[in-house]
N, C-alpha and C positions, 0 to 999 in steps of 0.2 A: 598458418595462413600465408597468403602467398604478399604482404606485406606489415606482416609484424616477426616481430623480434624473437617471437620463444615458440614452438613448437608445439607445444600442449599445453594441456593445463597442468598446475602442479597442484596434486592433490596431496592434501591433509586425511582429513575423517570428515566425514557426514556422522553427524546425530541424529541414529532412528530409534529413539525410544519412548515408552509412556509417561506420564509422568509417572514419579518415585521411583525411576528403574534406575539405575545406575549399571548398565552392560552398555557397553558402547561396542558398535561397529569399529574396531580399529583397520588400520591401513599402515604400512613405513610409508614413511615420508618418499619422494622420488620428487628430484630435480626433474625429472621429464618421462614423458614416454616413450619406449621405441614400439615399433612394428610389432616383434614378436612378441613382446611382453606382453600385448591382446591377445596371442593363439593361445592363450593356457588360459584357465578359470579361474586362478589366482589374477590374472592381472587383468579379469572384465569385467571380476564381482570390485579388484581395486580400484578402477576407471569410472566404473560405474559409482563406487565412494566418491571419487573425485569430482562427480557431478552432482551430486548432492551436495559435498562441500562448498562447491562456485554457486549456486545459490545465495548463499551468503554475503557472495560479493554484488550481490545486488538488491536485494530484501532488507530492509533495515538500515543500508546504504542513504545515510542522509544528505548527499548532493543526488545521487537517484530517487528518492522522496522527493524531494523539493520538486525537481523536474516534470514527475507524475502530477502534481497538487499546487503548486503556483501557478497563478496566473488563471486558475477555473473558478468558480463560482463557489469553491469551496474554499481555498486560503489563497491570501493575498499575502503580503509581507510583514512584517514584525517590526520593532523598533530595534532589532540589534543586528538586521538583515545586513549582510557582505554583498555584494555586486551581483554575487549567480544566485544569490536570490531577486534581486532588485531589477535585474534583466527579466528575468521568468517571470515577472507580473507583470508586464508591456505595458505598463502607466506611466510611462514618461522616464522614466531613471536609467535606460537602457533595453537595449533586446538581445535575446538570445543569437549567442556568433556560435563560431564553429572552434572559439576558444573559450569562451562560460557556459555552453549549454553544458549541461551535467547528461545528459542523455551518452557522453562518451564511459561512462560505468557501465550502462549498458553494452555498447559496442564493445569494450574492451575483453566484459567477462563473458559475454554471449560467443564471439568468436572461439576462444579458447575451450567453451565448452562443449562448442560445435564439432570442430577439430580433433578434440578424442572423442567425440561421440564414433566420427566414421569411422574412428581408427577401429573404435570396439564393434561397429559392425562389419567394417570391410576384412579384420585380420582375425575376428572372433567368429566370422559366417563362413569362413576358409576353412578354420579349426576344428568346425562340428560344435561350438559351444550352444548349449539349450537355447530354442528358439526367443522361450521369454525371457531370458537375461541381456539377448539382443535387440529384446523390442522394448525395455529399458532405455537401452542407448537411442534409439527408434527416437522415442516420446524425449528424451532431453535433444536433441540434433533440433528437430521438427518446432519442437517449443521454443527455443531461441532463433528459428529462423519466423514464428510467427511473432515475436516481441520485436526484432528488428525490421521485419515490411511493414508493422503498424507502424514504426517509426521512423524510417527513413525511407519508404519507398522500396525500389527495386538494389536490393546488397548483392553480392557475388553470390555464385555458391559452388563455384573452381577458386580453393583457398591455393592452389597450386599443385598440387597430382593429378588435377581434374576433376569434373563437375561429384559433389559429393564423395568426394576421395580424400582419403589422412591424406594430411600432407607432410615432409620431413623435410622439406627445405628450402624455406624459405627465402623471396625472392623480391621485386619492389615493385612490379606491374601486377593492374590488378584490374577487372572491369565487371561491370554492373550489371546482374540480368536487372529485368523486367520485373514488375509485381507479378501479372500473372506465371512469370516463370516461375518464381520464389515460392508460389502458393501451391501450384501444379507439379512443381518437378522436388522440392525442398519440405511440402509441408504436409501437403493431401496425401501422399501413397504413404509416408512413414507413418502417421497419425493411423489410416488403415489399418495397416498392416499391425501396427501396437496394439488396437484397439484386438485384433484377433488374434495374437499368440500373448500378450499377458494373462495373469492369472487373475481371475473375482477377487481375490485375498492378496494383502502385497505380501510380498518375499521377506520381506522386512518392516516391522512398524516404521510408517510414514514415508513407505516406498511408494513407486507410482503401480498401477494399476489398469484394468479394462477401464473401469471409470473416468479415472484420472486422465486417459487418454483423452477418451470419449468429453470429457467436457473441453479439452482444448481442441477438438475438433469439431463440434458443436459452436465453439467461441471464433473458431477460424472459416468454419462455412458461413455464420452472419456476417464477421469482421467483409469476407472477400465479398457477400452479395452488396452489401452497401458502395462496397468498391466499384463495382460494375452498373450500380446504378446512378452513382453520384449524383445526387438531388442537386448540390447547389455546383455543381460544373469546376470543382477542384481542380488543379494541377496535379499529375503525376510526374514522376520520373523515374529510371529514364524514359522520355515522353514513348507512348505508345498507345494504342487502338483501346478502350476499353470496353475488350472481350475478351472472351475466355477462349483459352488452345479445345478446348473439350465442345467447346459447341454449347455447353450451358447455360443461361441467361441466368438476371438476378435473382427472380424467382424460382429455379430451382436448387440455389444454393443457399434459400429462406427455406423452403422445404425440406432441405437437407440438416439442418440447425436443426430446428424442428425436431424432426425423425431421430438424430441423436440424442438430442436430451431428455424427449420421455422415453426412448428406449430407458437412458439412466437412473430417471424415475421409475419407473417401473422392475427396474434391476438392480435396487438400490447396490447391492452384495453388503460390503460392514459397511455401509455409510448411513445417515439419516439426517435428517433436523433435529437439533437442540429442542430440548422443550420449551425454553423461554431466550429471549434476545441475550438477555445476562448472562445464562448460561456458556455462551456461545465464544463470550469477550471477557470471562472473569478468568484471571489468571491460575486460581487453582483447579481451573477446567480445562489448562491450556491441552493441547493433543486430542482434543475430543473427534467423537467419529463423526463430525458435521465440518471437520477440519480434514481437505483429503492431499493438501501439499502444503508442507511448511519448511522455510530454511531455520534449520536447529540451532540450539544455544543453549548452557548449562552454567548454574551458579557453581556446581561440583568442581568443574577442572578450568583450566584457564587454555591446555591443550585442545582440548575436545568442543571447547567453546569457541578458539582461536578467538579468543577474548582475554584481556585480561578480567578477574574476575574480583581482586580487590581495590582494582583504581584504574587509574585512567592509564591507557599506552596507546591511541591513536592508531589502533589496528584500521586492516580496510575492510576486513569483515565482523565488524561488531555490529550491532543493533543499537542504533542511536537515532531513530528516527525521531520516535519521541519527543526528543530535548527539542525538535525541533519546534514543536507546537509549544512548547509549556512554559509561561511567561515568568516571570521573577517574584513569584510568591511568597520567596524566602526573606523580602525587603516589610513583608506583613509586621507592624507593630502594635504593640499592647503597654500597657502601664504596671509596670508592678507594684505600684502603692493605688489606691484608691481617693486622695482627697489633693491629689497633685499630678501630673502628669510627667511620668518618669519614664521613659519610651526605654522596651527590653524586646527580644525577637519574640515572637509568639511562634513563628514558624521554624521549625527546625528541620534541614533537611535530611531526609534517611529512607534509603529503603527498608527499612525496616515498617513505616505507615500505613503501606498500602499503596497501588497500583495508580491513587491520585497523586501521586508526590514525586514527578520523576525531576531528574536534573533539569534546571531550564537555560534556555539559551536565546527561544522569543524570535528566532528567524523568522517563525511564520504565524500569520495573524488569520483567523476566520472572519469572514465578513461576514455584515450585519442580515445580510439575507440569509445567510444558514441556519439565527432565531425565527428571523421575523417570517420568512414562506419555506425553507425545506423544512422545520422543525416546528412549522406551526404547532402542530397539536403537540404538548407537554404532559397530558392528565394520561389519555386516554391507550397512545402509541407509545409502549414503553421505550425504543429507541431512542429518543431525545437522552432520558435518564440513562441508558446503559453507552452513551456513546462520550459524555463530557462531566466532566468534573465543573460543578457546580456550585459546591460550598468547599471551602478552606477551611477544614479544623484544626485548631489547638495542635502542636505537636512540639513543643519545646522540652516536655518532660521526657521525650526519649533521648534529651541529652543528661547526663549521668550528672553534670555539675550545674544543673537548673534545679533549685530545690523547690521553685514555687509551683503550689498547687492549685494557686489560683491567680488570673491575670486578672485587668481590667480594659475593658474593651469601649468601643464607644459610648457616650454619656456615663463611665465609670462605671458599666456594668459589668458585675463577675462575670469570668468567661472562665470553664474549667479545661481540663484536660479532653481532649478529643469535643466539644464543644466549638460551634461554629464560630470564625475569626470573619470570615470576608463571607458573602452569597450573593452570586449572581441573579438579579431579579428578574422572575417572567415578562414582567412588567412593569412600565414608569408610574409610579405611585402619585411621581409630583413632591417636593418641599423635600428633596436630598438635598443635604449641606456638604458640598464638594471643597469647602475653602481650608476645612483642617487645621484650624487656627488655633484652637482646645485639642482635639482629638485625633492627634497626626497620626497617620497608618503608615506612611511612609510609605505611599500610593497612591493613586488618582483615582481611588476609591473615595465616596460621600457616607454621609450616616443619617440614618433616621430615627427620630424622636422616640425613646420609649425599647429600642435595640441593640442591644450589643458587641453586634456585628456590625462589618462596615458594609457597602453596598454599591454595585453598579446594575443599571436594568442593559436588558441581555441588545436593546436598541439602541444604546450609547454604549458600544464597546470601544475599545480603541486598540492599536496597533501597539501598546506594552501592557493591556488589560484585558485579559479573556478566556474562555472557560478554556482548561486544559482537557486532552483527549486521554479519558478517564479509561477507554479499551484498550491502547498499547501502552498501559501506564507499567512503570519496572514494577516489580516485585523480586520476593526471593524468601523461598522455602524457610531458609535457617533465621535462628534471630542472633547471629553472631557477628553482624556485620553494618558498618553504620553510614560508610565512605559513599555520598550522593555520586559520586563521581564514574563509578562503576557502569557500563554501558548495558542495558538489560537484557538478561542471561533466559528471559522468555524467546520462546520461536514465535517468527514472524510467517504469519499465515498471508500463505501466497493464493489456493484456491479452498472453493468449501462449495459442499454440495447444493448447499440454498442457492446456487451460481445457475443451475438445468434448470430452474424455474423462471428464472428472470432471460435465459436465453431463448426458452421456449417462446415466453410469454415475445418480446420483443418480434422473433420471428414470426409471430400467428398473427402480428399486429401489421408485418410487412406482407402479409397474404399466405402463411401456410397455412394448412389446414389440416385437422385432426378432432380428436375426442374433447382435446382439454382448450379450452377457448384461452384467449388473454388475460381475459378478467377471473375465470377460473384457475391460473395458473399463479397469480400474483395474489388472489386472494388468500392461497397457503400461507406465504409470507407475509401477508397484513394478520391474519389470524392469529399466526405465532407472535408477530410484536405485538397482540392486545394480551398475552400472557405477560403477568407479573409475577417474580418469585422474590426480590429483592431492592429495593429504594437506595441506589447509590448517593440519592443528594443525603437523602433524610438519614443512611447508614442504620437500617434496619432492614426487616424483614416487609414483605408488603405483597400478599397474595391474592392476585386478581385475576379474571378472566373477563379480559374485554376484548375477545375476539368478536363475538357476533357484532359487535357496534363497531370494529374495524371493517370486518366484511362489507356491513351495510352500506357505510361511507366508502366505498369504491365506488365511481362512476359506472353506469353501464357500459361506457364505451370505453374502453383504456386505449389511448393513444402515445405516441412514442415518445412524448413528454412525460406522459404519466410514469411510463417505464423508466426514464431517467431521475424523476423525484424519489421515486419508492427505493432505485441503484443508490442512488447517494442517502436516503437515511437507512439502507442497510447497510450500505461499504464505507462509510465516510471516513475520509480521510486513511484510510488505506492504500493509498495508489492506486486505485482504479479512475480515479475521475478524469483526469487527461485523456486515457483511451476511450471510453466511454464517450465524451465530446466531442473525439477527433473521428472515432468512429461512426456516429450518425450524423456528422457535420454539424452538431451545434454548438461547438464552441464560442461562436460569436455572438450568435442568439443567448446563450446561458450567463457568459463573462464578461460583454461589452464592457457593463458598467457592473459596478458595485459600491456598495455606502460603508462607510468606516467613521470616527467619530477622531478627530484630531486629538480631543484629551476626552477621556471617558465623564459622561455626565454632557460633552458639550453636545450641539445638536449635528447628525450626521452629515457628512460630505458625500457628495458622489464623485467617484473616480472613474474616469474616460481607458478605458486602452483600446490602444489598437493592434486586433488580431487581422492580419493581412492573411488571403489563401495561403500566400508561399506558408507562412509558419503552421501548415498543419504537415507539413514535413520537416523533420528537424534536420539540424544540420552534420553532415557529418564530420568526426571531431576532428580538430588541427593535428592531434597525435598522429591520426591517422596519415594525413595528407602530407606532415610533413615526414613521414618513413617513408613514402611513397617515390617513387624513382621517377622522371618526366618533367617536362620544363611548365611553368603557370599555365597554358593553355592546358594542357591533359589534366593538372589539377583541376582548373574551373570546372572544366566538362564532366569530372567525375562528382563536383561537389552537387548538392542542392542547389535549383537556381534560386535566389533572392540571397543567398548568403556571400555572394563572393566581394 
């Protein structure tokens, strides 16, 4: 790029396999790319590795998490939060600069993947290489230029050979198209053009596809019509007319959305819906065909994972997103005598447990509205149960020098092995005893009379007490390994097909129009979460069909609230929610406020932030500005305004 340092991207391997397969897509390693090294089919199927790889560097990426999920109506901050966390939730502790916003993961790894993307179509389209190997490159170039105009507005897209050209030498001037440049000349004709020389079947398990395309262009025709109509009067930059070079209005790029995704429905190829939400989020489901892009990772190899896979190395493509939800559960105590209170860990950390039990680190705290209105319903909508970890059981006997088989737990009740320690309550019962003075948990958990377990209801959480996100919880096949520390060797699902439902539905709700209505289109997915195949609190089996009383409870009218409720308890905490917000401008409507509980048990606070227009564009990073050749005024001008 025409102001950074390295030339391409350095590719490792991409992980495209099922689970239990052990054949890895291998690649040599290369410090860089040249030119030629695209004319042959060895060096566009290894390019094309290479961008499967950088994936990594942003999915699972826990300062790009934070970034996506701070600061929304889904997680606020934690009690062990650092500064880029505590900026990112605009309550008073700081705001995002153009030195802690973490949105520079994105810029850093998007560019570089852009960059050999052209190289593999400008040096690969020379060479005669197969048209679908280069509409590969097509869909990675295209997809990173549509994550960067959600986020920063108008980015370049002359990294320095010229407009969508490799570039090999780079230099320290650098300028801005326009959004609709970005969308029109960088996003729309590659997504096209992917969408019709890829293949129904990928090339490789967990490769992209006709689909695959097709839903980021289905995501990037809604993303630009909302653009165009701007409800509440946004700022863009660099300022410009909001209209489209095509003559298009907002409404025919809602119809275009639309038009793509029940194509996709209706063309599934290997894709489908899970049969129940579990299905969907349990780990030894991972790679399922309801999952159509995931960045890879394996407990098998520490190469192939570019993770370490028996402990901690602080790689930058590891999957640690997790730790960032999962609060300090490991401080849970129990008594090991019964007629005295002799405090021993009841909780032991390990992957070996299960998918609840991942390392904690408590950056990021869920607020009280995510129980009390996105998650209202607990019985009926299996999501609530397949999204959070809810009960803390027993797990000290997976350490080899715990002999006891039985603890005591509150009021000096046995508590056995895999047997509930802590449970987050639906509800405030009333007469919790949070003062701990007999029965210390070694947490700001309470007990109730006649249980075991200790307790918090799910309306008094606080910012070091809260259910953990029980769907990207680690796991790991073998039972040979015990070290919490290990970063989780599952893939991080980037898109899934249940995605053409909720874009359609969105867009029918902005005025396209077709066979499948709004409320017909979101009905699919209420249906499926009223299947039950398993009870993550309860850790049993539990088979229900409560679709027809999900359907029923759908409004007749679904409105573009209702589509944001149903996003967020399908995607939570996933990284979706920031774009999602920023995209139909209701971030400040959804986030303003929020309730948190100062120590769990007390009664909730509300928390004020201020989300200003400017911050629905972020900033772009210091890294960046200061590689940049030009004295402070060309700086400012190139920055976001409100950041300087």
């Amino acid at each position: 790029m025409k102001n950074f340092r390295y030339l391409s991207l350095i590719a490792l391997v991409a992980l495209l396999l099922p689970t239990g397969c052990n054949d890895l897509l291998e690649e040599t390693t290369r410090e860089r790319f040249e030119p030629g090294f695209f004319a042959t089919e060895e060096g566009v199927v290894g390019g094309l590795t290479g961008l499967y790889a950088n994936l990594r560097r942003i999915y699972g990426q826990p300062y790009y998490y934070n970034a996506t999920e701070t600061g929304t109506d889904e997680y606020t901050y934690g009690s062990q939060a650092d500064g880029n966390f505590q900026a990112a939730d605009l309550s008073g502790l700081g705001i995002p600069d153009a030195s802690n916003s973490r949105f520079d993961v994105l810029w850093n790894a998007s560019y570089a993947a852009i960059n050999s993307a052209s190289g593999i179509i400008t040096n690969g389209t020379a060479a005669g290489m197969q048209p679908s190997l280069i509409a590969e490159a097509r869909f990675f170039r295209a997809f990173g230029y549509f994550l960067m105009v959600q986020t920063f507005g108008g980015v370049p897209l002359d990294l320095g050979g010229g407009v969508l050209e490799f570039n090999t030498t780079p230099n320290l001037r650098s300028e801005r198209n326009t959004v609709p440049e970005v969308y029109t000349i960088g996003v729309f004709p590659d997504l096209v053009q992917a969408v019709d020389e890829l293949p129904d079947d990928p090339r490789v398990i967990g490769g992209v596809t006709k689909n695959v395309a097709r839903l980021i262009l289905a995501k990037a025709y809604l993303t630009y019509g909302w653009w165009l109509e701007n409800p509440n009067n946004l700022p863009t930059y660099p300022e410009t007319s909001r209209t489209d070079p095509d003559g298009h209005d907002a409404q025919w790029y809602f119809q275009q959305a639309y038009d793509v995704a029940t194509a996709a429905i209706e063309n599934p190829g290997p894709y489908a819906l899970q049969p129940t939400f579990y299905d969907v989020n349990v780990a030894q489901n991972d790679r399922n065909n309801e999952i159509m892009l995931w960045a890879d990772h394996t407990e098998y190899s520490q190469r192939y994972s570019e993770s370490n896979v028996t402990g901690w190395d602080g790689g930058d493509a590891q999957n640690q997103a997790v730790w960032m939800v999962t609060w300090y559960f490991h401080t849970i105590k129990a008594s090991s005598a019964q007629d005295a209170w002799s405090p021993v860990d009841a909780m032991f950390r390990t992957v070996q447990a299960g998918q609840s039990y991942s390392r904690m680190w408590s950056r990021m705290a869920p607020s009280i509205g995510v129980f009390t209105n996105t998650f209202a319903d607990k019985t009926t909508d299996s999501r609530f149960n397949g999204t959070f970890t809810t009960t803390y059981r027993g797990t000290w006997f997976y350490n080899p020098s715990r002999p006891e088989t039985t603890l005591y737990g509150a009021n000096f009740m046995p508590v056995g092995p895999n047997e509930p320690i802590l449970t987050f309550l639906p509800t405030d019962p009333g007469g919790i005893d949070y003062t701990n003075t007999t029965f210390n948990s070694g947490t700001q958990a309470g007990y109730l009379p006649g249980r075991a377990d200790y307790v918090v209801p799910l309306n008094k959480i606080s910012r070091a007490i809260f259910p953990g996100l029980w769907k990207l919880g680690v796991y790991r096949q073998g039972n040979d390994y015990n070290d919490d520390k290990v970063a989780s060797s599952r893939p991080y699902n980037i898109l899934k097909f249940s995605e053409f439902y909720f874009v359609a539905a969105e867009a029918a709700v902005k005025g396209a129009t077709g066979p499948r209505s709004a409320r017909d289109l979101i009905n699919v997915i209420r249906a499926r979460a009223g299947m039950w195949r398993f009870d993550v609190a309860a850790n049993q089996a539990r088979v229900e069909d409560n679709s027809a009383a999900m359907v029923a409870a759908t409004p007749a009218t679904v409105d573009i609230n209702y589509i944001l409720d149903e996003r967020s308890r399908e995607y939570f905490g996933e990284g979706y929610r920031w774009f999602d917000l920023a995209r139909t401008q209701k971030w400040e409507e959804y986030a303003g406020t929020y309730q948190i509980s100062p120590k769990a048990g007390e009664e909730p606070v509300t928390v004020e932030r201020e989300i200003e227009p400017y911050l629905y564009l972020r900033p772009i990073p210091i890294g960046q500005l200061d590689r940049m050749d030009g004295d402070d005024a060309y700086k400012s001008n190139y920055q976001n305004p409100g950041y300087n």
